[in-house]
N, C-alpha and C positions, 0 to 999 in steps of 0.2 A: 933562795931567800924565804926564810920561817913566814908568815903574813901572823901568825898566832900561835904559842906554846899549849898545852896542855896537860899539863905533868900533873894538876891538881886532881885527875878523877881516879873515881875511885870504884872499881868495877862491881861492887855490891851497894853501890849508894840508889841508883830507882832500875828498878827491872825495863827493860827495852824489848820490846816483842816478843816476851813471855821469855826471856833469858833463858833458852834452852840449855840440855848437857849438852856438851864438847868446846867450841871453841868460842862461845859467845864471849863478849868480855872483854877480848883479846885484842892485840894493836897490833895493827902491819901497816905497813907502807907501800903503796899501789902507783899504778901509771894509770890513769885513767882514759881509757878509751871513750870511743862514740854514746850517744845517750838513747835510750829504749825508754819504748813508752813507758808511762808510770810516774815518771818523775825522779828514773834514775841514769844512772853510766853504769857501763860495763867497764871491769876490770878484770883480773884473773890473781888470783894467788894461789900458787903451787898447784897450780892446773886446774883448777878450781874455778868457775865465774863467780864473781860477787857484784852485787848489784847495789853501787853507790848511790849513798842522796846527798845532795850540800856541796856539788862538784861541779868541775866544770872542763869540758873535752879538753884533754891535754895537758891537766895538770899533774903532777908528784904530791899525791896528798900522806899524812897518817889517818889514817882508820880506826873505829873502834867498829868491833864486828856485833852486830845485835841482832842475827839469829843466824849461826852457824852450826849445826850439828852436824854430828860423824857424818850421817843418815841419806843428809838433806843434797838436794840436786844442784842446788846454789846456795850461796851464801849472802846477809845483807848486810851493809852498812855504812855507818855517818861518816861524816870528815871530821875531825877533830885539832889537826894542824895545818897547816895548806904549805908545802916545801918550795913548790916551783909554781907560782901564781900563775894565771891564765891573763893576761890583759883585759878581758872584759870582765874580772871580776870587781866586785863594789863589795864595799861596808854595808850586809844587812840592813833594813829600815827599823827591823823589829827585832829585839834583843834575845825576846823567850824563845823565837822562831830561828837564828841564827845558829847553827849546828855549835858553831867555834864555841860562842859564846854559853852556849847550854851545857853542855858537857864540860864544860870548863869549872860551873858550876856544881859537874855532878849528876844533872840528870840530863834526857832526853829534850831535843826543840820540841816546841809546838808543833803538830801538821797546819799545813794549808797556807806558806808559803814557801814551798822549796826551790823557789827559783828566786829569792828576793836577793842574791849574794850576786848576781849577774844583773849587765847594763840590760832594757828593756828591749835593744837591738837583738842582743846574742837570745834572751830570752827565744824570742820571734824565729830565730834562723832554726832557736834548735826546736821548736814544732814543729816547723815547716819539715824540718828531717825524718820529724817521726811521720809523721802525716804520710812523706811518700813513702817512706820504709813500709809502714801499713799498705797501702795503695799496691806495692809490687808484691809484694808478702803474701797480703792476704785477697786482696781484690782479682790476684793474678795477672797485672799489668807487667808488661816486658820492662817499660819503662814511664815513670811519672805523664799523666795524660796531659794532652796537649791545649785541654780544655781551662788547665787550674795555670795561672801566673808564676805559681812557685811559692807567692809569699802567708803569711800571717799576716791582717790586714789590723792593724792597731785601730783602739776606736776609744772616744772619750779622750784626746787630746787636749782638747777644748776647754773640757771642764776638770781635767786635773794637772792640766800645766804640762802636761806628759810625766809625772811620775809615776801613773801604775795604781794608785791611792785614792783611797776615798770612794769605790766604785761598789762597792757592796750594798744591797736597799735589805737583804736578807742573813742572817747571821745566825750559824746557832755556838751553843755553850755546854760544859758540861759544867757541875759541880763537883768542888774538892772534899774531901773527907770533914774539913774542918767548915763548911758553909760556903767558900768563896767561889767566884766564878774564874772556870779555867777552862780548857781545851786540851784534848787528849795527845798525847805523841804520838807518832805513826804509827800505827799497827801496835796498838801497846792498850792496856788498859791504865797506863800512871797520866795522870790527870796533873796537869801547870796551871799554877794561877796565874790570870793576866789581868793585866789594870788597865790596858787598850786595845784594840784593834784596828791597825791603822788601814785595812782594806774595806773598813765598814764607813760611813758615809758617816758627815756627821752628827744628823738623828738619832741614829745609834751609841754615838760615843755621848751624846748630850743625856741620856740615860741613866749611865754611868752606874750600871748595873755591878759591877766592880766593888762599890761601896753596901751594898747589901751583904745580909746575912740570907743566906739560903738553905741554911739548916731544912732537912724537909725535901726539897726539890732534887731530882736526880737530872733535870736538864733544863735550858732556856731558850725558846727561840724566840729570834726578833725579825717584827716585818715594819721596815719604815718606808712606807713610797714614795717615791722618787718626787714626785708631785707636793711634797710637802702635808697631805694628809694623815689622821694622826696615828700613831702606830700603833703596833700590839706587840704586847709581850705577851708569850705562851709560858706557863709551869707544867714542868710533865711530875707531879707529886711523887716521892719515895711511898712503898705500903703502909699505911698507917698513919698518914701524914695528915691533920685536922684540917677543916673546911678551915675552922678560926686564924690556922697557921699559914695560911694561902692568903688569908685576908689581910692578915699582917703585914705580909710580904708587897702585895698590891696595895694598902695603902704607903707603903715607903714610898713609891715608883713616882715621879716625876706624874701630876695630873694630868697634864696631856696624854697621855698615853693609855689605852684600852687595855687590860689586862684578865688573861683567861686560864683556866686549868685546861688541859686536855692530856687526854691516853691516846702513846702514841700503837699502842694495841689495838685499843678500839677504833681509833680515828673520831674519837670523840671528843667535843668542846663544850666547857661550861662555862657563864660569863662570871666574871669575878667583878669587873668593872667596865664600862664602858662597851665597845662592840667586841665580837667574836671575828671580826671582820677587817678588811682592810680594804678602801679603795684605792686602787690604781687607774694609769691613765696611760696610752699609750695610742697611736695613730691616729688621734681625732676622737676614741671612745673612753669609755669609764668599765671598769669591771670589775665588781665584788670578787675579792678572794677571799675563804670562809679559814681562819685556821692556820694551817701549815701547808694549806694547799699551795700548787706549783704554781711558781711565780718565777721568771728571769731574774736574778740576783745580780746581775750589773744593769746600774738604771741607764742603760746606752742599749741593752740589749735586744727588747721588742721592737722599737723603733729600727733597728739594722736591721733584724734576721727578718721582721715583716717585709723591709724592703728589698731586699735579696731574692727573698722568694716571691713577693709578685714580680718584681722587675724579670724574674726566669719567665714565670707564668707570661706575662705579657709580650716578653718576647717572642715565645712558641705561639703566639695566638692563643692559650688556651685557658687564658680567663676572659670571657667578653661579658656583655650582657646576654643574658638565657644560655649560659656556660653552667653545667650539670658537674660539681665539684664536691669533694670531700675533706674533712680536716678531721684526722686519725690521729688520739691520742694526742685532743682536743682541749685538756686542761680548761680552765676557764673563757678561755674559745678566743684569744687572742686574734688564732689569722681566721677564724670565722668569719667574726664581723667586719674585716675588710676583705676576705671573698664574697661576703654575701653585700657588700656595696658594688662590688665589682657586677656582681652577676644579676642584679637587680630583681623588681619581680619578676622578670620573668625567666628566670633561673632559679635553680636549688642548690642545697646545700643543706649533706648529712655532714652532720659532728658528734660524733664518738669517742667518748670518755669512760676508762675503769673504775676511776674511785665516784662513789654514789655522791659527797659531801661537793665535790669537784664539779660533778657535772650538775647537779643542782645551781652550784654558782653561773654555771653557763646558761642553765635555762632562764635563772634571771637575767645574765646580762645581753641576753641574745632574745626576749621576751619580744621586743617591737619589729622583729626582723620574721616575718611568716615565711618567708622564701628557706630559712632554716629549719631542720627538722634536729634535734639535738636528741641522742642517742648514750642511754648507760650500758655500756657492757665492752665483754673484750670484741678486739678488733675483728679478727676471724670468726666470729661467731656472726657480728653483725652484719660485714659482707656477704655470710651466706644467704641469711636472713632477706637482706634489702636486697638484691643484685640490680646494677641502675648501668646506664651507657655512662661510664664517667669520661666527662673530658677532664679533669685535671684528679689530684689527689694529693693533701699534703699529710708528711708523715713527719712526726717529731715525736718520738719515741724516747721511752726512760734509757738510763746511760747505759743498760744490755745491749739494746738496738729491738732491731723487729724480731729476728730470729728464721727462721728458714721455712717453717710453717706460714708463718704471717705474710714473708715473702711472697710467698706460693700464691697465696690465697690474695695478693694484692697482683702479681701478673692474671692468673686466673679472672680476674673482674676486667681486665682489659682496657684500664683507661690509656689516654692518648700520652700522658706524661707526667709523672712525678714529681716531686719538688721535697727531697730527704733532708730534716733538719739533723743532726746529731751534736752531744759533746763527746762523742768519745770515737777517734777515730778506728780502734780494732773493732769495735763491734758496727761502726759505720764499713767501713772496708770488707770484713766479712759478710756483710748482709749485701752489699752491692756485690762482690764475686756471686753471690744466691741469683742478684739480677743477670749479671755478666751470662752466667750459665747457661741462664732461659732465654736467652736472645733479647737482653736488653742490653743498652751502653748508653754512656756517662756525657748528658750535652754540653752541661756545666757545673763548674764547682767553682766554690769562695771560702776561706777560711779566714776567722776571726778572730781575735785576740780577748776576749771578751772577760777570762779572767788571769790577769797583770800578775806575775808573779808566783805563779802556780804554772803547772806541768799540763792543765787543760786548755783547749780550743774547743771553738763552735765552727760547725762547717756547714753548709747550703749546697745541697748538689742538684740538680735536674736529670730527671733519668728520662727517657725516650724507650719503644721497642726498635731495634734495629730495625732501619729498612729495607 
């Protein structure tokens, strides 16, 4: 059974992942195997893998292919008609974002949800697949450890009824050629206009940045936290674009709302209106974030993964009071301030932060806590610098991971046990086979569903040296 036609496109109507020579463009009809990280399925045509989005294991899709050359090692592409449906698929929530629907019109979906076509069960089952695929793959385990449950742990039930919606506090945007706000297709530079977001909270939609004219602006990011404090809108200005013409745009914007220019080159912020800043609120504290600095983007998310990770800590003994602890790539110092309550005065606590604008935000919100010593620089740099007996160290690293250096240089310091935040399980998996190696292993892990309808997880692991 057809679920949707699409005879209407037109293979020169918006370029998809730089429409290469050879067989972009093109329609075939797939079986759709198992799903690989990323956000896609494997399939094979004429021996060939191609690496499906908008699928779902087990189905007979048609395909339009958007980047197949002679050349290339694999091949990619959308769904465009679905032949033999999957039982857990669903009707898209969002129309621009819906593969069938996009293409039907002619161009590319939006990125950023490509799991919205499946119930939030199946979503779940298939991270959890990739998670261990990762874990045997790259971690080198023989089989799934016996530490992790299996599952994807849903979170924010409560306050979305369990749809998956409305969980976003952080958003960004691009602009269309004609002024409008839109978001790019996958891997593509053709830019959609949208007129909602239904994974953004809704502060964000109360904005309704959508009805502006953005002539000028080449991006928009929004921070609205979760707290109900008041938000900001960022303009990343096109060259040449007038203070006057920033000003304009900032007075349209809804009063409540702070609004700033900043270069996302420079890392620089200018006020237009209101603050350059945004307060958050999570575990009992408050914390200035300056900008576009890192923030958890599901407002369910500090609250879990803070608790995850002390709950590891506390179980191993190794947050007490006068507990000697670390918080690496440290952002505005989230699990700082609840290690350094943990470890009281008379314990410490380095925090270590790359971006200068980021870690400034932490030495303000981390000011009334002396038992913290907060640190700008890269990670391995500053471990060699400070070397301390650590009992504990926590690691939450951008979606690379540590990498094999960093690893080194965090066994080499020798604390009693780690506590690895990650979203991204290959470069989490690869960095723990780095532990594996050196005679560490894996005491605990939790994985979390944190963002609904997208092909990410967040995981919590505790690492240990072997005994």
């Amino acid at each position: 059974m057809s679920t949707r036609t699409s005879r209407a496109i037109q293979p020169a109507a918006a370029p998809a992942e730089g429409d290469q020579a050879g067989h972009t463009g093109q329609e075939a009809v797939l079986d759709v195997g198992p799903v690989a990280h990323g956000g896609h399925c494997v399939a094979r045509h004429e021996g060939r893998v191609v690496f499906v989005r908008h699928a779902v294991p087990g189905e007979k899709v048609r395909v339009r292919l958007t980047d197949a050359g002679d050349d290339a090692k694999f091949w990619r592409a959308d769904v465009i008609e679905v032949l033999d449906p999957s039982p857990d698929r669903v009707e898209h929530f969002w129309h621009v974002a819906d593969s069938l629907r996009a293409w039907g019109h002619g161009h590319p979906p939006v990125g950023g949800a490509e799991f919205g076509h499946m119930t939030l069960a199946k979503q779940r089952s298939l991270k959890a697949d990739v998670l261990a695929e990762q874990l045997t793959r790259l971690a080198g385990f023989e089989q799934v450890p016996s530490v992790w449950n299996g599952a994807v742990e849903p979170v924010g039930e409560a306050d979305d009824g369990g749809t998956g919606l409305g969980w976003r506090t952080r958003a960004s945007f691009s602009v269309t050629p004609g002024g409008r706000l839109g978001m790019h297709a996958h891997r593509s530079d053709y830019i959609v206009p949208v007129r909602e977001m239904p994974l953004a909270s809704e502060a964000i939609n109360a904005l309704r940045l959508w009805d502006l004219d953005l002539q000028g602006i080449d991006r928009v990011e929004v921070a609205a936290p979760a707290n109900g404090s008041r938000p900001l809108v960022l303009l990343a200005p096109s060259p040449g674009t007038k203070d006057k013409r920033l000003r304009a745009i900032a007075a349209a914007l809804p009063a409540e709302a702070s609004v700033a220019a900043f270069d996302p080159l420079a890392g620089t912020v200018a006020q237009l209106r209101g603050r350059t800043w945004v307060q958050e609120s999570a575990v009992g504290h408050d914390y200035r974030v300056t900008g576009e600095g890192f923030w958890q983007i599901h407002r369910d998310a500090p609250g879990t993964l803070v608790g995850a990770v002390t709950e590891f800590l506390h179980q191993g003994d190794y947050l007490n009071p006068g507990a000697v602890v670390a918080d690496l790539y440290a952002g505005a110092g989230l699990f700082t301030a609840v290690m350094a309550d943990a470890v009281g005065g008379t314990g410490s606590v380095l925090s270590v932060e790359g971006a200068p604008g980021t870690s400034r935000d932490a030495r303000k919100n981390l000011h009334s806590s002396p038992q913290v010593e907060v640190v700008q620089g890269r990670v391995e740099r500053v471990l060699r610098q400070k070397p301390r007996n650590f009992d504990a160290l926590v690691l939450d690293p951008p979606r690379a991971g540590a990498g094999k250096a960093v690893v080194g240089q965090l066994v080499a310091a020798q604390p009693r046990a780690i506590a690895y935040v990650s979203c991204d399980p290959a470069s989490f998996a690869r960095d723990l086979g780095y532990f594996r190696r050196s005679g560490w292993g894996l005491a605990g892990l939790r994985a979390f569903d944190l963002y609904p309808h997208t092909h990410h997880l967040e995981t919590v692991a505790l690492l240990a040296p072997a005994p």
